[in-house]
MDTraj code that builds the backbone (N, CA, C; nanometers):
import mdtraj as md
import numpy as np

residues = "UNK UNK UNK UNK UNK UNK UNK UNK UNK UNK UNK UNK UNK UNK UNK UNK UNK UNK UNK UNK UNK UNK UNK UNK UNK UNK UNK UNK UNK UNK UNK UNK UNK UNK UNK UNK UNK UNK UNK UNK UNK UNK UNK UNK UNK UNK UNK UNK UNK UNK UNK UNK UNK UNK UNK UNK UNK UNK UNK UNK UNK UNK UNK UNK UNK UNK UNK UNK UNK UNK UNK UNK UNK UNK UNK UNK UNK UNK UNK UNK UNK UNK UNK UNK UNK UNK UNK UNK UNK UNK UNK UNK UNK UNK UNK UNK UNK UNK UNK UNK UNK UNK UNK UNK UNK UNK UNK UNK UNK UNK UNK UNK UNK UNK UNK UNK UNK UNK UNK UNK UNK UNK UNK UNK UNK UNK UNK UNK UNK UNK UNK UNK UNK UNK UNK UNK UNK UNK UNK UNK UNK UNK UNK UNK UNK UNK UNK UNK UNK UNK UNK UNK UNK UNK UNK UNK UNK UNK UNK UNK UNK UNK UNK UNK UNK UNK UNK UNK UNK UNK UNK UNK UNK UNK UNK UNK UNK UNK UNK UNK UNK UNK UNK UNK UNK UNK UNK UNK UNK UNK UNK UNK UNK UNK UNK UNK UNK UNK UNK UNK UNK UNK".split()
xyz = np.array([
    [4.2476, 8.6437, 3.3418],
    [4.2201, 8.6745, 3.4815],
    [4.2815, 8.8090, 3.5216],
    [4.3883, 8.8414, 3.4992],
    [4.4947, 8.9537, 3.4899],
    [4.3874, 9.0377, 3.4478],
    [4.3874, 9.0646, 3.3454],
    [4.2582, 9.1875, 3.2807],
    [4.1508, 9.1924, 3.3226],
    [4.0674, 9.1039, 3.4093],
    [3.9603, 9.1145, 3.4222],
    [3.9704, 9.1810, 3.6282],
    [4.1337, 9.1215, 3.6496],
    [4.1538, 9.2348, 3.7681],
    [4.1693, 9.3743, 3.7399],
    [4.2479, 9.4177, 3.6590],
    [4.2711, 9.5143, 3.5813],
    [4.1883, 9.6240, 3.5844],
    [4.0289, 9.5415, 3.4857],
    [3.9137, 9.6114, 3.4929],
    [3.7974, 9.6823, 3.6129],
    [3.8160, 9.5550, 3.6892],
    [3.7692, 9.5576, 3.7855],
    [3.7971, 9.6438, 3.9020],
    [3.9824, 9.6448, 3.9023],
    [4.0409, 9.7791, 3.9703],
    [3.9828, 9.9772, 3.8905],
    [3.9955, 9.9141, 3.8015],
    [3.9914, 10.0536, 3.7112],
    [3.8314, 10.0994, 3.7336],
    [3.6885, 10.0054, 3.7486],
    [3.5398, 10.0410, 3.8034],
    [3.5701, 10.1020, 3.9323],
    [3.6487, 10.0213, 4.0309],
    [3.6930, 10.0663, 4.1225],
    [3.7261, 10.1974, 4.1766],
    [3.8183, 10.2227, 4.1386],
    [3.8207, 10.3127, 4.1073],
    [3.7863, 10.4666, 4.0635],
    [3.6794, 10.4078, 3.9447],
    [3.6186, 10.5516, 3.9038],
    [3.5401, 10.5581, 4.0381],
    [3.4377, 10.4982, 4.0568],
    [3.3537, 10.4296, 4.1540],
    [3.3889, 10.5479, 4.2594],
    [3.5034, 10.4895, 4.3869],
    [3.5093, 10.6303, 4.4827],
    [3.5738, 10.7369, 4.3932],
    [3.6005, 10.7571, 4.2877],
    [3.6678, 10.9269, 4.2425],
    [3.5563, 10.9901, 4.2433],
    [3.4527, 10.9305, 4.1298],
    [3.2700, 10.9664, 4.1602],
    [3.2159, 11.0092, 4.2926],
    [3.2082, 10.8849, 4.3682],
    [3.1715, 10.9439, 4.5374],
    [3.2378, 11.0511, 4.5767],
    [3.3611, 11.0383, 4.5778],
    [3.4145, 11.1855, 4.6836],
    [3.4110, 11.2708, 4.5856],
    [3.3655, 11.3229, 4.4810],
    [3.3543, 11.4477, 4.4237],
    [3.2417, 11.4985, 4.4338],
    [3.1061, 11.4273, 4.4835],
    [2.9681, 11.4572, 4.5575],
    [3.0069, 11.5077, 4.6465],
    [2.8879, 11.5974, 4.6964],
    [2.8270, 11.6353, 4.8522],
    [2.8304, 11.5011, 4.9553],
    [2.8981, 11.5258, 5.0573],
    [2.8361, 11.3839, 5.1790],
    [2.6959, 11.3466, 5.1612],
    [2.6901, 11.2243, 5.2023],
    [2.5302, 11.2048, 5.2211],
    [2.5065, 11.2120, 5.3653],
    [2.4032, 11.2510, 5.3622],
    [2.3717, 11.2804, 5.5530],
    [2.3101, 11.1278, 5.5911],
    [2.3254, 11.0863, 5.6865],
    [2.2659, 10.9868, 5.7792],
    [2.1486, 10.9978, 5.9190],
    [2.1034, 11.1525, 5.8718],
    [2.0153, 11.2077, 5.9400],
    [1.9070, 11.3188, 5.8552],
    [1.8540, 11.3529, 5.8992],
    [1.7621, 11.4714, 5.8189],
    [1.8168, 11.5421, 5.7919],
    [1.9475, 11.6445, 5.8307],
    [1.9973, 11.7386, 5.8301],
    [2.0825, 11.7690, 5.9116],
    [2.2125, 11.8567, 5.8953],
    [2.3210, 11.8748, 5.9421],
    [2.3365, 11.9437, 6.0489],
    [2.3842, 12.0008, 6.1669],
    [2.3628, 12.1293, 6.2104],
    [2.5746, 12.1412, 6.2351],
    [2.5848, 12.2524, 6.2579],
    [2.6588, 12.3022, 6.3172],
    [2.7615, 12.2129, 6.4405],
    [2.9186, 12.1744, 6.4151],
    [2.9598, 12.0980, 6.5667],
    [2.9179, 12.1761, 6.7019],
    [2.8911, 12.1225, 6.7695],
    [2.8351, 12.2009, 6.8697],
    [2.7191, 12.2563, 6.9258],
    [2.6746, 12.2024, 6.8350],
    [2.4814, 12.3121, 6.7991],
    [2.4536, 12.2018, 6.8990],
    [2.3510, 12.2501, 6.9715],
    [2.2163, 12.1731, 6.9841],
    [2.0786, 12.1142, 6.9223],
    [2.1056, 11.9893, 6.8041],
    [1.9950, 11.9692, 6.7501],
    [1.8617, 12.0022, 6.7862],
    [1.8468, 11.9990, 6.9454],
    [1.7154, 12.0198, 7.0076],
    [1.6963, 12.1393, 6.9406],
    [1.7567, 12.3067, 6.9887],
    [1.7121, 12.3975, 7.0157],
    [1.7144, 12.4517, 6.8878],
    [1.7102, 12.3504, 6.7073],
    [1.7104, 12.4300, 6.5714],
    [1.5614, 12.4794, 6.5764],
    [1.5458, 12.5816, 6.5200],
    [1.4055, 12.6307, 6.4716],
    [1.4156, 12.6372, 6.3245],
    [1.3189, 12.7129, 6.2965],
    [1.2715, 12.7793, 6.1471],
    [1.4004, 12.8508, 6.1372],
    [1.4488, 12.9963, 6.1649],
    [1.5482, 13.0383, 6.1672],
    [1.6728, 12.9868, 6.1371],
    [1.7351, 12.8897, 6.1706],
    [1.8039, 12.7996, 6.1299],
    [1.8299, 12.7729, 5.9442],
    [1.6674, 12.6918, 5.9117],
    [1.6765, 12.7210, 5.7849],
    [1.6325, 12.8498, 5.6955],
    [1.6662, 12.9554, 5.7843],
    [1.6089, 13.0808, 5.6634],
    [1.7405, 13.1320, 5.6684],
    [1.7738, 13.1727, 5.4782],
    [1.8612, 13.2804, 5.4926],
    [1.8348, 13.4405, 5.4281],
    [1.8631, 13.5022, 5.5408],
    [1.7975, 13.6694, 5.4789],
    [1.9427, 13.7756, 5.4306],
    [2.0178, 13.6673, 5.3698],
    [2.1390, 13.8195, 5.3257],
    [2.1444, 13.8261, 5.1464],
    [2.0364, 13.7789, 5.1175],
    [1.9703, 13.7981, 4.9533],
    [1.9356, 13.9364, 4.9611],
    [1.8957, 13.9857, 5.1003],
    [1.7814, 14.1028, 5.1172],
    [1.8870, 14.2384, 5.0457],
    [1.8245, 14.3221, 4.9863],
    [1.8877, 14.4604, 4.8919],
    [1.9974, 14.4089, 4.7997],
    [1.9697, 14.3080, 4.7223],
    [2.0853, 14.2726, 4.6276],
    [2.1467, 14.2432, 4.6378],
    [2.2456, 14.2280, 4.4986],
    [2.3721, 14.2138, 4.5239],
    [2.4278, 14.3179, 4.5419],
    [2.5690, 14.3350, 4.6215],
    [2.6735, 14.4789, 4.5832],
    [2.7679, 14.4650, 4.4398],
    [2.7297, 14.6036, 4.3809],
    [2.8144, 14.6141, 4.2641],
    [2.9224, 14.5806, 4.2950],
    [3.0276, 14.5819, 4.1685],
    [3.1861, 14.6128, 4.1610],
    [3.2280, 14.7163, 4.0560],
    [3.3397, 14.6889, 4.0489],
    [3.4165, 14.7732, 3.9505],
    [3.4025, 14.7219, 3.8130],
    [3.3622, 14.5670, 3.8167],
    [3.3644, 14.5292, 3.7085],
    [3.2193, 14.5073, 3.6441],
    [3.1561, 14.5892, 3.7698],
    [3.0049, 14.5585, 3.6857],
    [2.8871, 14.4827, 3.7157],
    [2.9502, 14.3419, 3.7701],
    [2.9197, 14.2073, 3.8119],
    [2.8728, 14.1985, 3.9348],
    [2.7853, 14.2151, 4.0137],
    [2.7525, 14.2330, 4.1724],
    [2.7023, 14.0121, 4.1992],
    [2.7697, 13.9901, 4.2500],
    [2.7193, 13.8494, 4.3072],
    [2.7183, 13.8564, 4.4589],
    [2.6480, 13.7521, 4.4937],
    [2.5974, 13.7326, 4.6342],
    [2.5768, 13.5557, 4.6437],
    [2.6957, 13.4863, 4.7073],
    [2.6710, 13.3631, 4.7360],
    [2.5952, 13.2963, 4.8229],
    [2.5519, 13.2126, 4.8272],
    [2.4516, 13.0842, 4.9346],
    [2.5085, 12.9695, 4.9207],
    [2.6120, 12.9562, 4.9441],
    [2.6833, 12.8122, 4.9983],
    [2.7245, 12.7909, 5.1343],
    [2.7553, 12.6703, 5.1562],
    [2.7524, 12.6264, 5.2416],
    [2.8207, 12.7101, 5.4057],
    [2.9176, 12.8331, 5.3380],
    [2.9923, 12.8809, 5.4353],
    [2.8827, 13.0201, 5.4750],
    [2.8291, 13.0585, 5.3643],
    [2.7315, 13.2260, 5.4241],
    [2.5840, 13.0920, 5.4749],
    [2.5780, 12.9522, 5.4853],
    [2.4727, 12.9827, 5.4968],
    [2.4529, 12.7917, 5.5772],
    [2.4804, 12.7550, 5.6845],
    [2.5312, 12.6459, 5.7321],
    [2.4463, 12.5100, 5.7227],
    [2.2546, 12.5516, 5.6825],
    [2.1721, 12.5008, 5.6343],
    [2.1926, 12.4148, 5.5685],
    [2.2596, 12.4105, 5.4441],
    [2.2888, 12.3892, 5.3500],
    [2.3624, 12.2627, 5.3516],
    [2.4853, 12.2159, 5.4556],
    [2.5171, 12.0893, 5.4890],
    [2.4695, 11.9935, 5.4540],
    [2.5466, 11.9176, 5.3154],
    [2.4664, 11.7864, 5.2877],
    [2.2998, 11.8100, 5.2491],
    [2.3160, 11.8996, 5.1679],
    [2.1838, 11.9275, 5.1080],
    [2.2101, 11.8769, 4.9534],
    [2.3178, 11.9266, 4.9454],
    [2.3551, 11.8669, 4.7414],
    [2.3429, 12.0450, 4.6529],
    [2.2606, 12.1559, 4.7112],
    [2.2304, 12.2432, 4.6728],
    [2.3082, 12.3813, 4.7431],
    [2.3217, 12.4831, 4.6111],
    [2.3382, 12.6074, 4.6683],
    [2.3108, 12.7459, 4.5856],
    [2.2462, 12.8118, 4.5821],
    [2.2297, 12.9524, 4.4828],
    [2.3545, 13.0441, 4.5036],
    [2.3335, 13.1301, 4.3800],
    [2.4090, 13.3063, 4.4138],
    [2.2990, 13.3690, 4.3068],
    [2.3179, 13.5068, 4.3736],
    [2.2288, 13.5723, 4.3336],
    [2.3671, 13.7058, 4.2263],
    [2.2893, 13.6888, 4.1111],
    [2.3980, 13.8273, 4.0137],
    [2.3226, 13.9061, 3.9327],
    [2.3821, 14.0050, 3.9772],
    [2.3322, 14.1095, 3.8634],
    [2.4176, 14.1886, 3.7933],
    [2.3755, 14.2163, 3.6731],
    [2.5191, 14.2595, 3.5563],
    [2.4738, 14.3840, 3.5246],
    [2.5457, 14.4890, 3.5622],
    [2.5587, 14.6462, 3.5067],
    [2.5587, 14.6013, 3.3583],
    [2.4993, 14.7304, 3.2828],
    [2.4737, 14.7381, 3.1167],
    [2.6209, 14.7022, 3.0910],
    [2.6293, 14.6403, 3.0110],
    [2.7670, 14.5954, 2.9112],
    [2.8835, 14.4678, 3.0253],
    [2.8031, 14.4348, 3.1439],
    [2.9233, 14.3830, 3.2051],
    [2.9185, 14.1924, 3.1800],
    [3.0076, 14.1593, 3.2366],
    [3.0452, 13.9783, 3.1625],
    [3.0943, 13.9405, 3.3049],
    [3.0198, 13.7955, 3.3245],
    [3.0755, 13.7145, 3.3900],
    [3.1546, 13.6122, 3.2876],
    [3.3222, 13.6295, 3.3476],
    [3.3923, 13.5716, 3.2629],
    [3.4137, 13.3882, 3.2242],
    [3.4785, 13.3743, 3.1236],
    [3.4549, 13.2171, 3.1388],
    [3.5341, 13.1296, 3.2545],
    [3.4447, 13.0823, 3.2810],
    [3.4557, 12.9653, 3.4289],
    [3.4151, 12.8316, 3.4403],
    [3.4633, 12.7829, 3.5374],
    [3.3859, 12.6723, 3.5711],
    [3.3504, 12.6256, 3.7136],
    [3.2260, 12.5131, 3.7216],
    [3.2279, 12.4739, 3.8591],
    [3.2199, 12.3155, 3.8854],
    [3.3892, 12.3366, 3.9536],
    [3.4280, 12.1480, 3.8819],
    [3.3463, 12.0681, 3.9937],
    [3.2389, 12.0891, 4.0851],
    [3.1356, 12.0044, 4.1714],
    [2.9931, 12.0311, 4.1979],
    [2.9505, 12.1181, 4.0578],
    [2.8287, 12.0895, 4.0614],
    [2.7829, 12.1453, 3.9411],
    [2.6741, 12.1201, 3.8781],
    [2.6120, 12.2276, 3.7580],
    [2.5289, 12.2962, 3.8318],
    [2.5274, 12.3958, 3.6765],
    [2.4036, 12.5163, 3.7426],
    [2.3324, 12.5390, 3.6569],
    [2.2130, 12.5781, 3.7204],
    [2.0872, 12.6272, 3.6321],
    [2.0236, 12.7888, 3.6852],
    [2.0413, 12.8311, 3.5654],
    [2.0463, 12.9866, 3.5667],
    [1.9121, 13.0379, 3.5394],
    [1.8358, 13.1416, 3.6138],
    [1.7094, 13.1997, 3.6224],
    [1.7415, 13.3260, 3.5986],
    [1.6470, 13.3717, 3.4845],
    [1.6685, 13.5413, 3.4380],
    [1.5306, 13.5668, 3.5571],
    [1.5759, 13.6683, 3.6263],
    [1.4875, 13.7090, 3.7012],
    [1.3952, 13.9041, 3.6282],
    [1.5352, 13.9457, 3.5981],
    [1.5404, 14.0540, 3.4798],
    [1.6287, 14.0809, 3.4006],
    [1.5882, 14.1555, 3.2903],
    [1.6344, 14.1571, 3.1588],
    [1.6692, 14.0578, 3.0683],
    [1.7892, 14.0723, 3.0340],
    [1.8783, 13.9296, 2.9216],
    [2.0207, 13.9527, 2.9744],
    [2.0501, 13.7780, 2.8771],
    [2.2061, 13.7849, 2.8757],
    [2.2227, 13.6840, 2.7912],
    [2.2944, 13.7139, 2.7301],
    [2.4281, 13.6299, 2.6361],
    [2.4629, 13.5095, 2.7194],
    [2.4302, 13.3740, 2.6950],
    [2.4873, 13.3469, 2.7975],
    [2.5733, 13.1767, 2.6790],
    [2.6831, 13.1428, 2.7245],
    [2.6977, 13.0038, 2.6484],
    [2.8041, 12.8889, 2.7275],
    [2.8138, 12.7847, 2.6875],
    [2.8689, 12.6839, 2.7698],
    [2.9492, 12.6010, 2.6280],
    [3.0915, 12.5817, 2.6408],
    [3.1739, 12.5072, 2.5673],
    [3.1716, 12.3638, 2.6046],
    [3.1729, 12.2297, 2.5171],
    [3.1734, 12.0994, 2.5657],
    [3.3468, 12.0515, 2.5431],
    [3.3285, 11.9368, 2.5727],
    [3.4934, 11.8947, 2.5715],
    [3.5340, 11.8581, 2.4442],
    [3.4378, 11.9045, 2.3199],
    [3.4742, 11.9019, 2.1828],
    [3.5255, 12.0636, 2.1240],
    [3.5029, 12.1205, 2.1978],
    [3.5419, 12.2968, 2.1910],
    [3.4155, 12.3282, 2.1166],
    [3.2775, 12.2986, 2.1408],
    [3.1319, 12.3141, 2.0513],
    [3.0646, 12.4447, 2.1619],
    [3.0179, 12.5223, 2.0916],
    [2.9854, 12.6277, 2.2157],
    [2.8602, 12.6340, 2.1663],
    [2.8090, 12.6454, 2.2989],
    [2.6512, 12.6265, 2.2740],
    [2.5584, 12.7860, 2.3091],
    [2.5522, 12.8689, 2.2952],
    [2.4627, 12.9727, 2.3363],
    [2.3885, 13.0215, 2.2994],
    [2.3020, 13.1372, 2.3672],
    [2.1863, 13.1851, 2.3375],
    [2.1660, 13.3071, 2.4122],
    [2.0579, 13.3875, 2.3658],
    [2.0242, 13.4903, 2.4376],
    [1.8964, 13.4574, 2.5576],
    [1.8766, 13.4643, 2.6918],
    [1.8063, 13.4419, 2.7752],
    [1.6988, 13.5497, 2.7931],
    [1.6240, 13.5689, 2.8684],
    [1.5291, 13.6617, 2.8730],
    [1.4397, 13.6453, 3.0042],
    [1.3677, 13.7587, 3.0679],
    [1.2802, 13.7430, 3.1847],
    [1.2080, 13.5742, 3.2024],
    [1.2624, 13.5176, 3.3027],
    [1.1526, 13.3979, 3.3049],
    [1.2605, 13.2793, 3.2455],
    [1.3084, 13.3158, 3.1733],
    [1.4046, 13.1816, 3.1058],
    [1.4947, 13.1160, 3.1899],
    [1.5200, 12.9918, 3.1584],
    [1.6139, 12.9152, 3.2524],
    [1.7048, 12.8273, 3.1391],
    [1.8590, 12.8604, 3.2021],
    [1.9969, 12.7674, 3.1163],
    [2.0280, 12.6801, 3.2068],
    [2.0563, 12.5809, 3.1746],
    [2.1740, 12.4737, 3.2486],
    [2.3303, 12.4932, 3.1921],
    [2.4053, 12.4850, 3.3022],
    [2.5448, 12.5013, 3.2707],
    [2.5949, 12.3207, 3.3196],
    [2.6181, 12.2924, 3.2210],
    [2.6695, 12.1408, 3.2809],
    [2.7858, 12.1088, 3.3405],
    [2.7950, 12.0500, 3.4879],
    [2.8631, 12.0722, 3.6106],
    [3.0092, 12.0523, 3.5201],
    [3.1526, 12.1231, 3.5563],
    [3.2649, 12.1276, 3.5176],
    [3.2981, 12.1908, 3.3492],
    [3.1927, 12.2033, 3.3059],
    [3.2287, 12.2756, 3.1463],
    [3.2468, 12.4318, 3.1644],
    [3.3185, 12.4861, 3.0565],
    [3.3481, 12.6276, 3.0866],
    [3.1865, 12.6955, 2.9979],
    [3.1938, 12.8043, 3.1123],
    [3.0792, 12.8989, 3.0495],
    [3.0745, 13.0707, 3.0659],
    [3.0104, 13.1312, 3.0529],
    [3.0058, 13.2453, 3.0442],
    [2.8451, 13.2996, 3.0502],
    [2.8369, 13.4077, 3.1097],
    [2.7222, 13.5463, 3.0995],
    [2.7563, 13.6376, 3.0324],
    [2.6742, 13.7294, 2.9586],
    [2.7108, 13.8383, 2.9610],
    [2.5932, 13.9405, 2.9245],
    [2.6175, 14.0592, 2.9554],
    [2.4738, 14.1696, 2.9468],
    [2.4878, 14.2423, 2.8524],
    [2.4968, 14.2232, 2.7311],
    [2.5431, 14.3188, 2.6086],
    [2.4510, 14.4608, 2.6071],
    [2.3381, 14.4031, 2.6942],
    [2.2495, 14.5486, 2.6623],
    [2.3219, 14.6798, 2.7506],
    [2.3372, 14.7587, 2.6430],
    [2.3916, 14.9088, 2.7120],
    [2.2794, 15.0551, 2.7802],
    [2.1714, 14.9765, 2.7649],
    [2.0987, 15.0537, 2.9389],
    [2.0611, 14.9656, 3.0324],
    [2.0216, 14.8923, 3.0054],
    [1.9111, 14.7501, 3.1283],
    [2.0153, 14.6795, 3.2093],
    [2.0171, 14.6532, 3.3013],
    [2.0941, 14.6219, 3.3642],
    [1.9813, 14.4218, 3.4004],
    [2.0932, 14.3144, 3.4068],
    [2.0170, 14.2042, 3.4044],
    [2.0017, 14.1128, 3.5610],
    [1.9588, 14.0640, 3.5998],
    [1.9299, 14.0107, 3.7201],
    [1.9681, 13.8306, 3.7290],
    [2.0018, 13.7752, 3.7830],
    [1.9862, 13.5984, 3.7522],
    [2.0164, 13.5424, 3.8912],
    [1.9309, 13.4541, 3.9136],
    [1.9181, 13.3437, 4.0048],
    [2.0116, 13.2054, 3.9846],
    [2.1573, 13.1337, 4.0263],
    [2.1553, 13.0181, 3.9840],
    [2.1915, 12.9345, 4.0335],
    [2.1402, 12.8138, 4.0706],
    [2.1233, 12.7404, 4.1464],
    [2.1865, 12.6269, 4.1218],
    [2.2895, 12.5781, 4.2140],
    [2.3965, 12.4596, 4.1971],
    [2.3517, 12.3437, 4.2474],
    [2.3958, 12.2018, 4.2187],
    [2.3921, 12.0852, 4.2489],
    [2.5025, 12.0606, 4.3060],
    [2.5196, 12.1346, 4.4202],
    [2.6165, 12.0920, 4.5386],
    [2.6137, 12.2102, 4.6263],
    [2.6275, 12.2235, 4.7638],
    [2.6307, 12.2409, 4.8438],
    [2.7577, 12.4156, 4.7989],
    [2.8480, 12.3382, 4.7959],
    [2.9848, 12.4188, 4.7039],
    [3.0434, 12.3663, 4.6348],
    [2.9716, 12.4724, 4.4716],
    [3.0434, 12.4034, 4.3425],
    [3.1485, 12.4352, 4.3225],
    [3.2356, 12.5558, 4.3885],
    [3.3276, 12.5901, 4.3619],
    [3.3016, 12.6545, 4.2455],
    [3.4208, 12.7794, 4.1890],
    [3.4444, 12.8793, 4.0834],
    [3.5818, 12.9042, 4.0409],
    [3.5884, 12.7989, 3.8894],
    [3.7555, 12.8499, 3.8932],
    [3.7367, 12.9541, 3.7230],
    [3.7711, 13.0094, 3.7722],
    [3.7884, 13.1808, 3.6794],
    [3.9042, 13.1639, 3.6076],
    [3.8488, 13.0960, 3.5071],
    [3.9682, 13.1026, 3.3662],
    [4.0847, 13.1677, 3.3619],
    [4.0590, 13.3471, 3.3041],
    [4.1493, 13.4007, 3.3302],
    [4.2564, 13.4488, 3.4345],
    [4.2051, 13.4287, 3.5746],
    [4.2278, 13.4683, 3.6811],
    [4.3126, 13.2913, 3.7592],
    [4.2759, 13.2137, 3.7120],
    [4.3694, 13.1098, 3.7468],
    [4.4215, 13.0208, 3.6497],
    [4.4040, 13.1101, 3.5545],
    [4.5388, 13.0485, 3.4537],
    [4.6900, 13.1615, 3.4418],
    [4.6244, 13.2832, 3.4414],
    [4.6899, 13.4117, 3.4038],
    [4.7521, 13.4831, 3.5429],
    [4.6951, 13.4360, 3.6454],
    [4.7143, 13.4751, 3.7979],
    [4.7893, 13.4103, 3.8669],
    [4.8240, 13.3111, 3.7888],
    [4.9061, 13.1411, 3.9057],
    [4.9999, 13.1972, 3.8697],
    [5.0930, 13.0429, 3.9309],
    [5.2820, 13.0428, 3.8773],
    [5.2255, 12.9419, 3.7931],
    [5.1738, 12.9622, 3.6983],
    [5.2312, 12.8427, 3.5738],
    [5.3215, 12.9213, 3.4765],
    [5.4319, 12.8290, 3.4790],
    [5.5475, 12.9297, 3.4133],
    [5.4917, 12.9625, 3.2524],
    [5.5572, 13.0765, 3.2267],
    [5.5280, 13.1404, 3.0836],
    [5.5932, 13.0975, 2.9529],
    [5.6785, 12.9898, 2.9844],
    [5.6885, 12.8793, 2.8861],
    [5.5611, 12.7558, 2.8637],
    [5.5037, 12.7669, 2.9858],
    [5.3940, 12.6615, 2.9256],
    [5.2883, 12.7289, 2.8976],
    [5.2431, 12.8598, 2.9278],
    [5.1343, 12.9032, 2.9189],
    [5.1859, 13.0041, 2.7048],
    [5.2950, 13.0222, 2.7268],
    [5.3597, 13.0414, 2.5348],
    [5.3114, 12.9373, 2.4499],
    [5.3402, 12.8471, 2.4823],
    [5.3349, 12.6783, 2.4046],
    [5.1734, 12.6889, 2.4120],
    [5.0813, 12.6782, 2.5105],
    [4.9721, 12.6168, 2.5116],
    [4.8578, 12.7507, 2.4340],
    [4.9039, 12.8549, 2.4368],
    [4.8235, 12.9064, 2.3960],
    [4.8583, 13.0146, 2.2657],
    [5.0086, 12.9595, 2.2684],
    [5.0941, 13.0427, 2.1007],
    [5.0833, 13.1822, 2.1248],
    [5.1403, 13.2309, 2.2330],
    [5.1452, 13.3577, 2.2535],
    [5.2516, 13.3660, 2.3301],
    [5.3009, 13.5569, 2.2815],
    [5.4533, 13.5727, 2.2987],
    [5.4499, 13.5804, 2.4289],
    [5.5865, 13.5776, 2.4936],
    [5.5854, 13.6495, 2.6080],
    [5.5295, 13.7863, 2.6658],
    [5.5645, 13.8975, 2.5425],
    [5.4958, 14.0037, 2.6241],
    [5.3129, 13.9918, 2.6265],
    [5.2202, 13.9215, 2.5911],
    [5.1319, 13.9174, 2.5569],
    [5.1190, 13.8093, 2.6665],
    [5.1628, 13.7100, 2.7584],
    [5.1320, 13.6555, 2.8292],
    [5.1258, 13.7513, 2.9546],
    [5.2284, 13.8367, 2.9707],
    [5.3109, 13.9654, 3.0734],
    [5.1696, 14.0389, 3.1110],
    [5.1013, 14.0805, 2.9611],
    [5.0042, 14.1757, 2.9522],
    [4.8823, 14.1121, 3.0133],
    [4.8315, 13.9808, 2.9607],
    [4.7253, 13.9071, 3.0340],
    [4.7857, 13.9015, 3.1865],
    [4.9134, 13.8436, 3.2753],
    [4.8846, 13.8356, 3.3516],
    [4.8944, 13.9598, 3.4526],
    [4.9392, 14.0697, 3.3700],
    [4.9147, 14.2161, 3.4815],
    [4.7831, 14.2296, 3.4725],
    [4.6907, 14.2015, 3.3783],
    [4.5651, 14.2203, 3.3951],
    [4.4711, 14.1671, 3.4894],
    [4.5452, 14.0795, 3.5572],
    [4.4665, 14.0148, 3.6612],
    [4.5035, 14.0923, 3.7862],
    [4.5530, 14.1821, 3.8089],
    [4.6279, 14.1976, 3.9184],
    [4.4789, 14.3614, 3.9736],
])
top = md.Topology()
chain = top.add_chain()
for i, resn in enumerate(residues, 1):
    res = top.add_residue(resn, chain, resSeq=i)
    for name in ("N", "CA", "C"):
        top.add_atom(name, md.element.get_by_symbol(name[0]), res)
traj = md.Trajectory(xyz[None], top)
C-alpha cells in the first residue's frame, strides 16, 4: 500500500511539473491585455508589423528579431512564438537551449550548419538549404551556423510556446557566479582557461 502511495505521489507529481512548464490554457478565445477592452479588439490587435526591414545586425554577425509574447501581446496563451535571424557570412548562433518550447527552423535564404545534441551526447546535424525545415527538440542544446563566407543566410523559427526562453551556453555558464572550482572539475580546465572563457563573455 506504502508503494503504491509512493507511486501515485511521484505521477503526481510529474503530472503538475508537466502542466506548469506549458503555456496557460485560455478559457476564452483569446487573451487581451489587463485593462483592454475586449469589445474595442480589431484586426490590428492581431497583426504584428516589426518583422518589417529585418533583422538588425550585430557585432557578432547574428541579427535576430523576437515575436514573443512581450514585443507582441497577441500571442497570450497561444502556445506559439517566432524570431526572425539572419547570419552574416561566417557567423554562429551559439549552442543553446529553449527549456519551454521546441523549435522548428525555416531557411528562408541560403544555408546553415545547423545540429541538436540528445541527452546521450549524440549530435545530430546537417546542412539546411532555401525551403528546408529542422526541428530543435524543446530543451536540447543546439546550434546554427553560416559557414558560407559570401551569402549571408536568413531563417524563420517558430516555437511551441508563447516564450521558450534562451539560455546561451556559454554566456550562462561562463557569465554567472558559478564558482571556478566547479566549473575546473566539470569541464577539466585550468583556472586560467576558465578566466579566459569567462572574460570572453564580457
Amino acid at each position: 500500500m506504502a508503494n503504491s502511495l509512493a507511486l501515485l505521489a511521484t505521477f503526481a507529481l510529474l503530472f503538475i511539473t508537466a502542466i506548469q512548464a506549458a503555456d496557460p490554457e485560455l478559457i476564452s478565445d483569446f487573451a487581451v491585455p489587463e485593462g483592454a477592452d475586449e469589445g474595442k479588439v480589431d484586426g490590428v490587435f492581431f497583426t504584428y508589423t516589426g518583422l518589417r526591414g529585418g533583422a538588425p545586425s550585430s557585432t557578432t554577425g547574428l541579427g535576430r528579431k523576437s515575436v514573443s509574447i512581450k514585443e507582441f501581446p497577441a500571442l497570450n496563451g497561444q502556445g506559439v512564438s517566432l524570431e526572425l535571424l539572419e547570419f552574416a557570412p561566417g557567423s554562429v548562433n551559439v549552442p543553446h537551449t529553449h527549456p519551454r518550447g521546441g523549435e522548428v527552423l525555416f531557411v528562408v535564404e541560403g544555408a546553415l550548419t545547423v545540429g541538436t545534441v540528445d541527452g546521450n551526447g549524440k549530435l545530430y546535424k546537417n546542412v539546411v538549404q532555401k525551403g528546408d525545415v529542422f526541428v530543435f527538440p524543446k530543451g536540447l542544446p543546439h546550434y546554427q551556423a553560416n559557414f558560407d563566407k559570401n551569402n549571408k543566410a536568413v531563417v524563420v523559427s517558430a516555437f511551441g510556446s508563447s516564450n521558450a526562453g534562451n539560455v546561451a551556453l556559454p554566456k550562462n555558464l561562463f557569465g554567472s557566479n558559478i564558482p571556478d572550482e566547479v566549473l575546473g572539475k566539470a569541464f577539466k580546465i585550468s583556472p586560467d582557461t576558465i578566466q579566459q572563457l569567462r572574460n570572453a563573455q564580457n
